[in-house]
C-alpha positions, -999 to +999 in steps of 0.1 A: -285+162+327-261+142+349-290+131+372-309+123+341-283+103+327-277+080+362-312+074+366-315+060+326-283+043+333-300+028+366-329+017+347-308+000+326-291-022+350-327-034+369-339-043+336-305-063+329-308-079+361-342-091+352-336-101+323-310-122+329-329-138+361-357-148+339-327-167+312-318-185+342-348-197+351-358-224+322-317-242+326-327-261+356-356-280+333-322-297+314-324-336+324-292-334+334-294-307+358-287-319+396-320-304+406-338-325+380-321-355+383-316-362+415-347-381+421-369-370+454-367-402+476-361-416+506-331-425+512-314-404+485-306-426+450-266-431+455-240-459+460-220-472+486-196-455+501-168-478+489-183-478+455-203-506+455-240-509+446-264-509+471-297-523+475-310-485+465-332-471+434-305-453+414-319-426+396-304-415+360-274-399+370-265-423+398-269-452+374-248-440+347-219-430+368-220-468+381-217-482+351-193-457+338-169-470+363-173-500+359-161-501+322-130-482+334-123-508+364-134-538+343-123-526+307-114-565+295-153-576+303-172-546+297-179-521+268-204-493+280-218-475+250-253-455+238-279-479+220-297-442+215-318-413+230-349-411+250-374-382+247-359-361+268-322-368+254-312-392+285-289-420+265-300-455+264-271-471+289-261-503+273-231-525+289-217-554+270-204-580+297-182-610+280-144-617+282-146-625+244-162-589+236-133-578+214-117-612+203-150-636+204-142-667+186-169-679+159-203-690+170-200-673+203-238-661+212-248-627+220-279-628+244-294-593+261-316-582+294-335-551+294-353-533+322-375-509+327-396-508+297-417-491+318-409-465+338-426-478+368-417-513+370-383-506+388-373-539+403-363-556+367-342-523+368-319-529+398-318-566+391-300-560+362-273-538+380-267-562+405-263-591+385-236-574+362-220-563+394-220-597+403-206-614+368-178-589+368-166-592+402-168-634+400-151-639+371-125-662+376-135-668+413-167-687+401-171-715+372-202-709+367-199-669+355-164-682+341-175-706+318-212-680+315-185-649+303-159-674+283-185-687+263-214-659+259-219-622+253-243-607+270-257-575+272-277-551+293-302-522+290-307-515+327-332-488+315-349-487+279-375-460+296-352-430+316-377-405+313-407-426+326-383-440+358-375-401+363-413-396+368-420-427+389-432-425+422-419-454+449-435-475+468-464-480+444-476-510+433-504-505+406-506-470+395-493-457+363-470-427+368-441-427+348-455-461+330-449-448+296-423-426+280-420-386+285-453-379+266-467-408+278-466-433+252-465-468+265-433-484+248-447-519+248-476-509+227-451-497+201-438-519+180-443-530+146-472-559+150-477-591+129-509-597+132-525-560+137-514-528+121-503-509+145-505-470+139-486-456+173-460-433+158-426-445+170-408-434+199-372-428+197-369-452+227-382-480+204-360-470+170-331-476+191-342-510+201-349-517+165-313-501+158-295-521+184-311-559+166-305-548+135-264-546+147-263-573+168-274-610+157-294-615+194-305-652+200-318-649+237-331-621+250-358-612+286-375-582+292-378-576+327-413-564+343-434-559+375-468-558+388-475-601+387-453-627+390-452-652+359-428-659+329-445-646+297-437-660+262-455-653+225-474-645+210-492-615+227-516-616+199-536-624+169-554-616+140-585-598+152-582-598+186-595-570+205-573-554+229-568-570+264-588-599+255-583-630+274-581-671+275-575-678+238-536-687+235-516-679+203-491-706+197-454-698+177-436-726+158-412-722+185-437-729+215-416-759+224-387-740+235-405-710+249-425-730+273-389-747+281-375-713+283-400-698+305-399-734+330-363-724+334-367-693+347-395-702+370-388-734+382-353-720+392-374-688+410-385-701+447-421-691+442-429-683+407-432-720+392-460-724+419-483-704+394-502-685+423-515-652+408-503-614+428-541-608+449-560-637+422-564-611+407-594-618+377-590-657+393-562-664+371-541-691+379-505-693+362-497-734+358-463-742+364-453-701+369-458-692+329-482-683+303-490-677+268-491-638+265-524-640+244-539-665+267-532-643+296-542-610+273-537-600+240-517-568+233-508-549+200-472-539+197-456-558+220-411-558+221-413-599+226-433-605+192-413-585+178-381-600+188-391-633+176-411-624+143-389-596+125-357-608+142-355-645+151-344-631+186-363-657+217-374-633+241-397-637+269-413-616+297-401-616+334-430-608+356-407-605+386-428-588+415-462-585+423-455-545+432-444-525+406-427-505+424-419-517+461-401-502+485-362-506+482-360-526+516-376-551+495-344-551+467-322-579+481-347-603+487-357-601+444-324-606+440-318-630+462-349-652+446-337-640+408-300-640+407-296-681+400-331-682+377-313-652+355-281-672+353-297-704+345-322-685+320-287-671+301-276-705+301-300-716+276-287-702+247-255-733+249-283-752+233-295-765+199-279-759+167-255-733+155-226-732+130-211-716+100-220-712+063-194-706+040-189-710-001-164-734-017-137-709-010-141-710+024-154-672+031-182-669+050-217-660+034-237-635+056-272-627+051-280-660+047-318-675+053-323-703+074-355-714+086-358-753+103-382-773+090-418-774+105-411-742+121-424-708+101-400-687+114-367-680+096-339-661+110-303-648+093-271-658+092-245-627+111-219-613+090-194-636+097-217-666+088-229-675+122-258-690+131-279-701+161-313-716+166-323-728+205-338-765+199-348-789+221-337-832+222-360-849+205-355-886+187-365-875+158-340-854+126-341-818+127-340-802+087-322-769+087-332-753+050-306-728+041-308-703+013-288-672+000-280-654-034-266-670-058-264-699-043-285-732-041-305-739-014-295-768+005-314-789+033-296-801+062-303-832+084-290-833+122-300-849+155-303-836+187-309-857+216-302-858+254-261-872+248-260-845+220-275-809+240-256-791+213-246-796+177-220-776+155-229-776+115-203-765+090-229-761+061-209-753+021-231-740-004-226-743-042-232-714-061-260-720-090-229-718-114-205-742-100-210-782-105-239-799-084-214-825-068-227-826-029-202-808-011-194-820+023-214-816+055-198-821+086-215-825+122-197-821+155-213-833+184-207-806+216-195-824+250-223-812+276-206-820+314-238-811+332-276-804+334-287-771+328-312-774+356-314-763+392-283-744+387-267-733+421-247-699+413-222-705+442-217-742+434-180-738+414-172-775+419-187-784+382-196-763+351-232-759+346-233-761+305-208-774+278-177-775+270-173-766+231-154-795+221-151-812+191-145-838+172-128-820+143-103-790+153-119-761+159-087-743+149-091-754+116-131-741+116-115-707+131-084-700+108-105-709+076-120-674+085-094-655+102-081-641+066-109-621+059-102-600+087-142-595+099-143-575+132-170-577+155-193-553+137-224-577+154-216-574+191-211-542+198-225-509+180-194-488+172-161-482+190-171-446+207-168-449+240-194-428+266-183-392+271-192-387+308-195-352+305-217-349+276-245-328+284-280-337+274-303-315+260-340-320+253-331-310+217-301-292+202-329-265+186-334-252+222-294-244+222-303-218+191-333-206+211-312-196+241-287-177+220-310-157+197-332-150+232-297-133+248-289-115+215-319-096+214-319-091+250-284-075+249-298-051+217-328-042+235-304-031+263-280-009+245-308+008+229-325+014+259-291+029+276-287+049+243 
């Protein structure tokens, strides 16, 4: 009996053993996992050995320990937080770089970046890295990113694709691994469409994105792409197009200031504004360095339309290098040729029009529609009653129409010219139930000290946009506002900061799996011993 016994109780233990070998087995498919994450290639994704960022490919993990410290070394001009989660649960890194993030007086402009859209297009990527490396680490050494960070907040999504970078192979140039998300759905195919319907269920990637604009009242924004070298701007499409089809442009009330926009960029880019196509490829030729994106093909679902249509957000596409993926000896010299055309890009938003709308109490009135006349595209007012609109000089009056509940709609004149770069409006509306006396409008002109062109990022002799002075106190603007105790709820999505060692799991169902798996497993055993 004693030898039966030892041999049941042995049998036991080699079925234990492989049990418990074949449990193992399916934890190093977790994304966070150092097998999984740590990205095969050559040299090994990682930063310098003081710290700093070098001109490497940093995978996932890599990428958000980076930025992690840099909130805790830089915690008065950062704010590192989630926008979301990607297919396989990797968050969507988003850093908010401003000295005003916390504090921002009114009508201070939030502007974004965002890389990586597709997985493969790694260059827009690392540019965004090294540029916020390079605004946190000149502030108050350079005038330039001074004035850039006193004045603006500005965020970055170094990666709005994890899961597709994760697949990505280097060193190609054209093919499509890791292009779309983890199940292979191209992201900039999946937005709601104006002009098509577009049935492409949507990704979790994409709901953030639609999260994040719905928080934050954007007014500039580039998405950052490879595989050509051109500055993209709307629309992408039109009504019946076909997919992909070519040389028919699709103009947006706004095409004034997106061709501006986009001649910023690639006139300050060395090469770009020569217009000279990656291989002439199809025997395009890009005038200037830009292009309509229907004109140069039309596309369904597109982030940029988007943007613009359901958000009132300018946005335009970076093509930033002819590779999609080159190799990483190749980094510095991108940045070398971007790092002044993304400054002077971000620059743009100190243009225009923006201002406040408040009632005849003085509190601010949110929500509000404003749309400028002769251009079919309105946008909202933030919470605190800002508003922004990018405009260009022109001799003629600009009308600003403004409407909101309860109250009567009210059209407002104001010039623009090349003395007058940028124009404060306090707009008061009357509600439908007070008298109809015209309330007061007033205009202040904003002091512009210097051309917003050819912009020199190490030049910190002379600012390269205005000063927001006034000719009425601002003070007086500001502390008409200041009792109603409204917090930033529009530049930054929630106060949580980024638990580090958060682990990410595909889905939390899979936790349940694992632990009803190892309950049955440990019956099964007892019963066989018995």
């Amino acid at each position: 009996m004693s030898s039966l016994y030892q041999e049941r109780q042995m049998r036991s233990w080699n079925l234990l053993s492989i049990i418990c070998f074949l449990l193992l087995l399916p934890l190093s498919a977790y994304p966070d996992s150092t097998a999984n994450n740590l990205k095969e290639q050559e040299p090994p994704s990682k930063l310098g050995s003081n710290g700093q960022l070098d001109f490497l490919y940093h995978n996932y993990t890599v990428m958000k320990a980076y930025l992690s410290s840099l909130a805790q070394k830089y915690p008065d001009l950062t704010y590192l937080h989630s926008i979301g989660k990607s297919i396989k649960n990797r968050s969507l890194l988003a850093l908010v770089v401003s000295s005003k993030i916390y504090n921002p007086p009114l009508g201070t402009p939030n502007i974004k970046f965002i890389g990586n859209i597709h997985g493969n297009e790694a260059v827009g990527r690392e540019l965004i890295l090294h540029m916020i490396e390079y605004l946190v680490t000149n502030y108050g050494k350079n005038k330039t990113v001074t004035h850039l960070l006193d004045t603006t907040i500005i965020h970055f999504l170094p990666s709005m694709n994890p899961d597709g970078f994760e697949k990505a192979k280097s060193s190609g140039c054209q093919g499509l691994s890791g292009r779309g998300n983890a199940i292979e759905i191209d992201l900039n195919r999946n937005f709601p469409d104006y002009f098509i319907n577009n049935s492409i269920q949507l990704q979790p990637e994409t709901i953030a994105i639609q999260n994040w604009m719905a928080k934050v009242p954007f007014i500039l924004s580039a998405s950052l792409h490879g595989g050509e070298l051109v500055a993209n701007y709307p629309y992408e499409n039109r009504r019946e197009a076909l997919e992909g089809e070519r040389g028919t442009a699709s103009l947006a009330p706004d095409d004034d200031v997106f061709q501006h926009l986009a001649k910023v960029y690639a006139r300050t880019h060395p090469t770009m504004h020569k217009g000279i196509p990656c291989n002439n490829r199809n025997n395009l030729r890009f005038e200037d360095g830009i292009t309509n994106g229907a004109f140069w093909y039309t596309l369904t679902g597109g982030m940029q339309d988007y943007n613009y249509i359901w958000h009132g957000c300018l946005e335009i596409t970076l093509e930033i290098s002819c590779c999609k993926y080159p190799k990483h000896e190749e980094l510095q010299n991108f940045w070398r040729k971007n790092k002044d055309a993304l400054l002077n890009y971000a620059a743009e938003v100190h243009r225009g029009v923006k201002g406040i709308i408040s009632n005849s109490s003085g509190n601010p009135i949110g929500g509000a529609r404003l749309k400028i006349e002769g251009r079919d595209r309105g946008f909202n007012s933030s919470n605190r009653g800002e508003f922004w609109r990018i405009l260009l000089p022109r001799k003629e009056p600009y009308y600003i129409m403004v409407e909101a509940a309860g109250y009567r709609p009210k059209l407002v004149p104001f010039y623009i010219d090349e003395t007058k770069k940028l124009i404060w409006l306090n707009i008061t509306m009357a509600r439908f139930d007070e008298p109809t006396t015209e309330t007061l409008i007033k205009t202040t002109s904003l002091r512009e000290s210097k051309s917003l062109d050819n912009v020199n990022s190490d030049d910190s002799e002379e600012l390269i946009f205005g000063d927001e002075e006034s000719e009425t106190s601002t003070e007086d603007i500001k502390s008409s506002f200041r009792q109603a105790n409204i917090h930033l709820e529009n530049a930054i999505a929630g106060r949580s900061h980024l638990e580090l060692g958060e682990r990410d799991y595909y889905n939390a169902g899979q936790c349940h799996d694992l632990s009803r798996i190892l309950l049955t497993s440990f019956i099964l055993c007892i019963v066989w011993i018995s």
